[in-house]
VOGU-3710 file (C-alpha; in Angstrom, 3 decimals, decimal comma):
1> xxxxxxxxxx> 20,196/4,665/-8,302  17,742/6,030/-5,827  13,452/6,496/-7,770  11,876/9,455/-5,910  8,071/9,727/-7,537  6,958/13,023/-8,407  3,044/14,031/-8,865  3,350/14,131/-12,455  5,869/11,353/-13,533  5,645/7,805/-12,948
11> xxxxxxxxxx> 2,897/5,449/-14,171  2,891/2,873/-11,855  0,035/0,397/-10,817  -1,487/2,247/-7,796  -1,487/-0,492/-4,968  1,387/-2,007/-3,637  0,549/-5,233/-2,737  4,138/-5,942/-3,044  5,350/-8,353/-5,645  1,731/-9,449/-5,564
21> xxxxxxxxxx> 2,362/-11,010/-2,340  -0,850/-12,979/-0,411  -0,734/-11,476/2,203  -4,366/-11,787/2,150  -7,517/-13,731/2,610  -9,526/-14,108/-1,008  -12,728/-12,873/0,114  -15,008/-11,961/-2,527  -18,249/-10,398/-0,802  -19,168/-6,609/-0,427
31> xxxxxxxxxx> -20,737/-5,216/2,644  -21,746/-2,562/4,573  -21,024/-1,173/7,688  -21,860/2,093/9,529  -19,196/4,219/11,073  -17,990/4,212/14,772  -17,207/7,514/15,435  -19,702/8,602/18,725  -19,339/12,514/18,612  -21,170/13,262/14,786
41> xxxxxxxxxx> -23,298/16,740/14,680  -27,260/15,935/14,227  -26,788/16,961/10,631  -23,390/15,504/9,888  -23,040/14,545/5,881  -22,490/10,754/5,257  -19,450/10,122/3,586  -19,201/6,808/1,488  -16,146/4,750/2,027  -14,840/2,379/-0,689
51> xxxxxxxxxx> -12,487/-0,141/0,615  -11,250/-3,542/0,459  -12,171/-6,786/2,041  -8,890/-8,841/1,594  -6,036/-7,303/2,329  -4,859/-8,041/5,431  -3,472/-6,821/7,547  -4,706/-3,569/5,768  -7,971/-3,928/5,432  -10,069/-7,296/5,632
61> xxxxxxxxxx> -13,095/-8,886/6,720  -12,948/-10,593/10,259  -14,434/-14,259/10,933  -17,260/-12,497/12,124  -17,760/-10,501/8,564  -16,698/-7,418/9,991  -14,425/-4,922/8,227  -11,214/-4,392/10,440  -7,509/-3,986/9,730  -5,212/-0,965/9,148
71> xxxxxxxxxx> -7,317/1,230/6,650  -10,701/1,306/9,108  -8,498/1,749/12,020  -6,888/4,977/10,659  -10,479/6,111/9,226  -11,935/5,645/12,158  -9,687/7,865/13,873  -9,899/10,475/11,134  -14,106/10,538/11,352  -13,355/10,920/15,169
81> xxxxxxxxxx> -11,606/14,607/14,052  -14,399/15,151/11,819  -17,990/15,457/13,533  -19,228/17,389/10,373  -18,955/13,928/8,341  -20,351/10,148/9,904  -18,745/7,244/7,992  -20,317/4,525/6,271  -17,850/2,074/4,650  -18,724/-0,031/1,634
91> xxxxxxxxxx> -16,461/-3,316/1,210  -15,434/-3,917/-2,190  -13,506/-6,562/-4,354  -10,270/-4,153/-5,093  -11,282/-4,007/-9,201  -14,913/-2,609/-7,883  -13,727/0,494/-5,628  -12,374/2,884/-7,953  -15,614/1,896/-10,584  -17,891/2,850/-7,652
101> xxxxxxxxxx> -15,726/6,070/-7,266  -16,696/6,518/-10,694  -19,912/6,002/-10,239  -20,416/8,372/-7,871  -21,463/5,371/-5,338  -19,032/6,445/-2,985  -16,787/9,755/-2,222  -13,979/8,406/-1,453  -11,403/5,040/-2,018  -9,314/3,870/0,364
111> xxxxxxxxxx> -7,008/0,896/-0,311  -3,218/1,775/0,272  -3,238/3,411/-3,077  -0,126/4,762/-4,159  1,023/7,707/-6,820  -0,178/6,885/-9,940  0,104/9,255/-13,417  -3,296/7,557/-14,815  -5,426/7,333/-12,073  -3,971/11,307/-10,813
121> xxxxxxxxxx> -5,249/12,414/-14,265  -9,119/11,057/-13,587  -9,129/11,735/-9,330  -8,333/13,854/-6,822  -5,650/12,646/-4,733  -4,656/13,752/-0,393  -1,396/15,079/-0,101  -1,476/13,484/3,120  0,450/10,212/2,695  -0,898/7,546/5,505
131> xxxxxxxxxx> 1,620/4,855/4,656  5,082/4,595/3,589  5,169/1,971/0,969  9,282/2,465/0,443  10,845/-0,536/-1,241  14,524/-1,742/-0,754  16,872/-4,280/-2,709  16,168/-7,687/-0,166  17,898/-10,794/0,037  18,396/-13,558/2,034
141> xxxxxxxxxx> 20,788/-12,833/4,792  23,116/-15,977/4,597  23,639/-14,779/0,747  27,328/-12,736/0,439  25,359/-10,587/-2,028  25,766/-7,230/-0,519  24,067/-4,879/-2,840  23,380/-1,401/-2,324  21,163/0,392/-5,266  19,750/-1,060/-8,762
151> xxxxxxxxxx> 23,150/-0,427/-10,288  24,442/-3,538/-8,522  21,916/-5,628/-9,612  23,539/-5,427/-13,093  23,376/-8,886/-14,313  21,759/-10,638/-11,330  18,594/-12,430/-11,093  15,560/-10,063/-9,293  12,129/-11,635/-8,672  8,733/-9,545/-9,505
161> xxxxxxxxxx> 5,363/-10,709/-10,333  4,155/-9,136/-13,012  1,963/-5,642/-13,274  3,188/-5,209/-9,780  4,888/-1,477/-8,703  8,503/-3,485/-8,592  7,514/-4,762/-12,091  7,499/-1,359/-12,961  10,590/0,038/-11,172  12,444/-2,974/-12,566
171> xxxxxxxxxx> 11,392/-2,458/-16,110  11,954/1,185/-16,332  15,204/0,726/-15,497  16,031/-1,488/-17,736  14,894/0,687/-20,286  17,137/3,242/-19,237  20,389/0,829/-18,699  19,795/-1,689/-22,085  18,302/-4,895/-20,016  20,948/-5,311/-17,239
181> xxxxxxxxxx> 18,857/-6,793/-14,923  17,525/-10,366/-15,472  14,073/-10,228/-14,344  11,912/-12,990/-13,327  8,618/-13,035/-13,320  6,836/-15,477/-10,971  2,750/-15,789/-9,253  3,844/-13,751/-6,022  3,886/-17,098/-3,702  5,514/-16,382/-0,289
191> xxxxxxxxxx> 6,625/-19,368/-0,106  8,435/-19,418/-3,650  10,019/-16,220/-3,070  11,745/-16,692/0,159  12,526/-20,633/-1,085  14,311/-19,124/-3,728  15,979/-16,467/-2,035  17,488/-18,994/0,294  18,449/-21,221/-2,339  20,108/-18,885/-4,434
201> xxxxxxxxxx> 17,861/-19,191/-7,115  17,220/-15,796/-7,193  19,786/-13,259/-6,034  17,147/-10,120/-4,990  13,828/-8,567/-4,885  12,207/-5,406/-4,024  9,759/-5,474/-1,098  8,750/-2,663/1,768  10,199/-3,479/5,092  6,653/-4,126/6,209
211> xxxxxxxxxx> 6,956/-6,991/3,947  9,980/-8,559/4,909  8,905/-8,368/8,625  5,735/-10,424/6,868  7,572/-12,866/5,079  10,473/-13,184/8,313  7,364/-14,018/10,633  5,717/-16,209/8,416  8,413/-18,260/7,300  10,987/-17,922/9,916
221> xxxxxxxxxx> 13,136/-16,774/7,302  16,326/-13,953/7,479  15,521/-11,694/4,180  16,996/-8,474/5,179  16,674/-4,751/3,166  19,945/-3,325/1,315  21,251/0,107/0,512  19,554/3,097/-0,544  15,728/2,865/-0,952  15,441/1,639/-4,751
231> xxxxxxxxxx> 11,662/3,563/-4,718  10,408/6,016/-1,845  6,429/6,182/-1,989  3,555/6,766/0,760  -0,094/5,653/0,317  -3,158/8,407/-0,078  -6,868/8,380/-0,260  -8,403/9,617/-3,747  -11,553/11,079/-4,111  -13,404/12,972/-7,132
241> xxxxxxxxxx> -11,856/15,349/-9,301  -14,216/18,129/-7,579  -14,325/16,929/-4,039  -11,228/19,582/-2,330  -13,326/20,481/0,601  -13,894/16,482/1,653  -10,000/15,882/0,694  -8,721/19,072/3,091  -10,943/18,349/5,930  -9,444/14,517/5,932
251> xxxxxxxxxx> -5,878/15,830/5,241  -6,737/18,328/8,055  -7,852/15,116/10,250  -4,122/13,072/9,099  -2,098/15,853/10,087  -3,405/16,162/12,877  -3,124/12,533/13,841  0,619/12,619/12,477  1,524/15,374/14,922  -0,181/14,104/17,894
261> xxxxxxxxxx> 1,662/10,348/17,242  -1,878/8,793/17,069  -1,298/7,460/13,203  2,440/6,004/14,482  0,081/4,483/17,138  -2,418/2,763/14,934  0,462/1,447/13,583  2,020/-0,055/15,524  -1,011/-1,615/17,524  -2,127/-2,958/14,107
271> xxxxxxx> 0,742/-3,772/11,646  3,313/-4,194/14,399  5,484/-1,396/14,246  5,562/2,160/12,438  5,108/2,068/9,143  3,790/5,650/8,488  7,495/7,456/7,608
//
């Protein structure tokens, strides 16, 4: 069984962090930085960035407090395209972003934010997806378990943590196929989660490749994707329900750095390979 989101259907949590996974530091503060981009017009508008400030790779506050990562890399890029706009990026805690959204404190959120039916009802999404967030069936690759879409997890045991987007994937299909897969809920340790993978505690989980490159590095582990994608998904910036001329110029900006292989690029000099189709 393959999930392919549409606008209008699924109400997942927006960020994929995924299965809760740390792959962070737990920095707290909020800052403020001013953009990069050299080649602004005299009377450019300032656009407010919301991000993150630990969630890294993605986006993250370096040991010298500076924002970095992923997300500023690709923004950067994008207010290079744009000399009409000049940056200037608030850091958040993730629960503050979309508030400050609200608040009209900033004009747009950027935090690998994914489809979501709630959040698409109150803001203005891109159509211009930056990320792919795809998640596969993974397992440990000394396991025989060899399987290829949800309908094989029938009866197995598949890790999530909970409120996650896998939580969610997981759950709905049970609803749909009367409970056949045993889910287990756990706190989104690394360390847990590929412990019990090799141990054959539990038999699967969902993660995005990205992740399982993670989680290989980290732990000099084997996990290893299966099948079909179980959930296909990119991330997108949101902005306010009213703001279409800010959210075409920066879709503009992303195509633009799609076609001319700049966004693979970023990438690949950030996350370690191409994780933008």
């Amino acid at each position: 069984m393959r999930i392919v989101p549409k606008y209008k259907s699924w109400k997942i949590i927006g960020i994929t962090a995924a299965l809760g996974l740390v792959l962070a530091g737990c920095g707290n503060g909020e800052s403020t930085e001013s953009a990069s981009a050299e080649n602004n017009d005299s009377d450019a508008k300032e656009i407010i960035v919301g991000t993150g400030n630990a969630y890294q790779p993605f986006v993250y506050l370096d040991e010298n407090g500076k924002l970095t990562g992923y997300e500023k890399a690709v923004l950067d890029a994008v207010d290079e395209k744009l000399p009409q706009y000049k940056f200037k990026y608030e850091s958040y805690e993730f629960k503050n972003i979309l508030p400050a959204l609200d608040a009209n404190k900033i004009d747009l959120a950027a935090h690998q934010y994914e489809i979501n039916d709630e959040r698409q009802a109150k803001y203005l999404y891109g159509k211009v997806g930056y990320t792919d967030y795809t998640s596969y069936i993974v397992v440990d690759a000394n396991s025989k378990n060899n399987f290829q879409s949800l309908d094989d997890l029938a009866g197995k045991t598949v890790y999530t943590s909970t409120g996650s987007n896998h939580a969610y994937i997981l759950e709905q299909y049970n609803k749909e196929h009367d409970n056949k897969i045993d889910i287990v809920y756990g706190s989104g340790s690394n360390e847990v989660l590929v412990k019990d993978l090799q141990t054959g505690t539990i038999d699967a989980t969902l993660l995005t490749k990205f992740d399982v490159n993670k989680l290989n590095e980290q732990f000099k582990a084997d996990l290893k994707t299966l099948g079909e994608p179980a959930y296909v998904s990119k991330t997108y910036y949101l902005y306010s329900k009213d703001d279409t001329k800010l959210q075409e110029d920066i879709d503009g900006a992303l195509e633009e750095l799609i076609d001319e292989g700049k966004l693979s690029k970023i990438s690949k000099e950030v996350l370690g390979a191409d994780y933008t189709k």
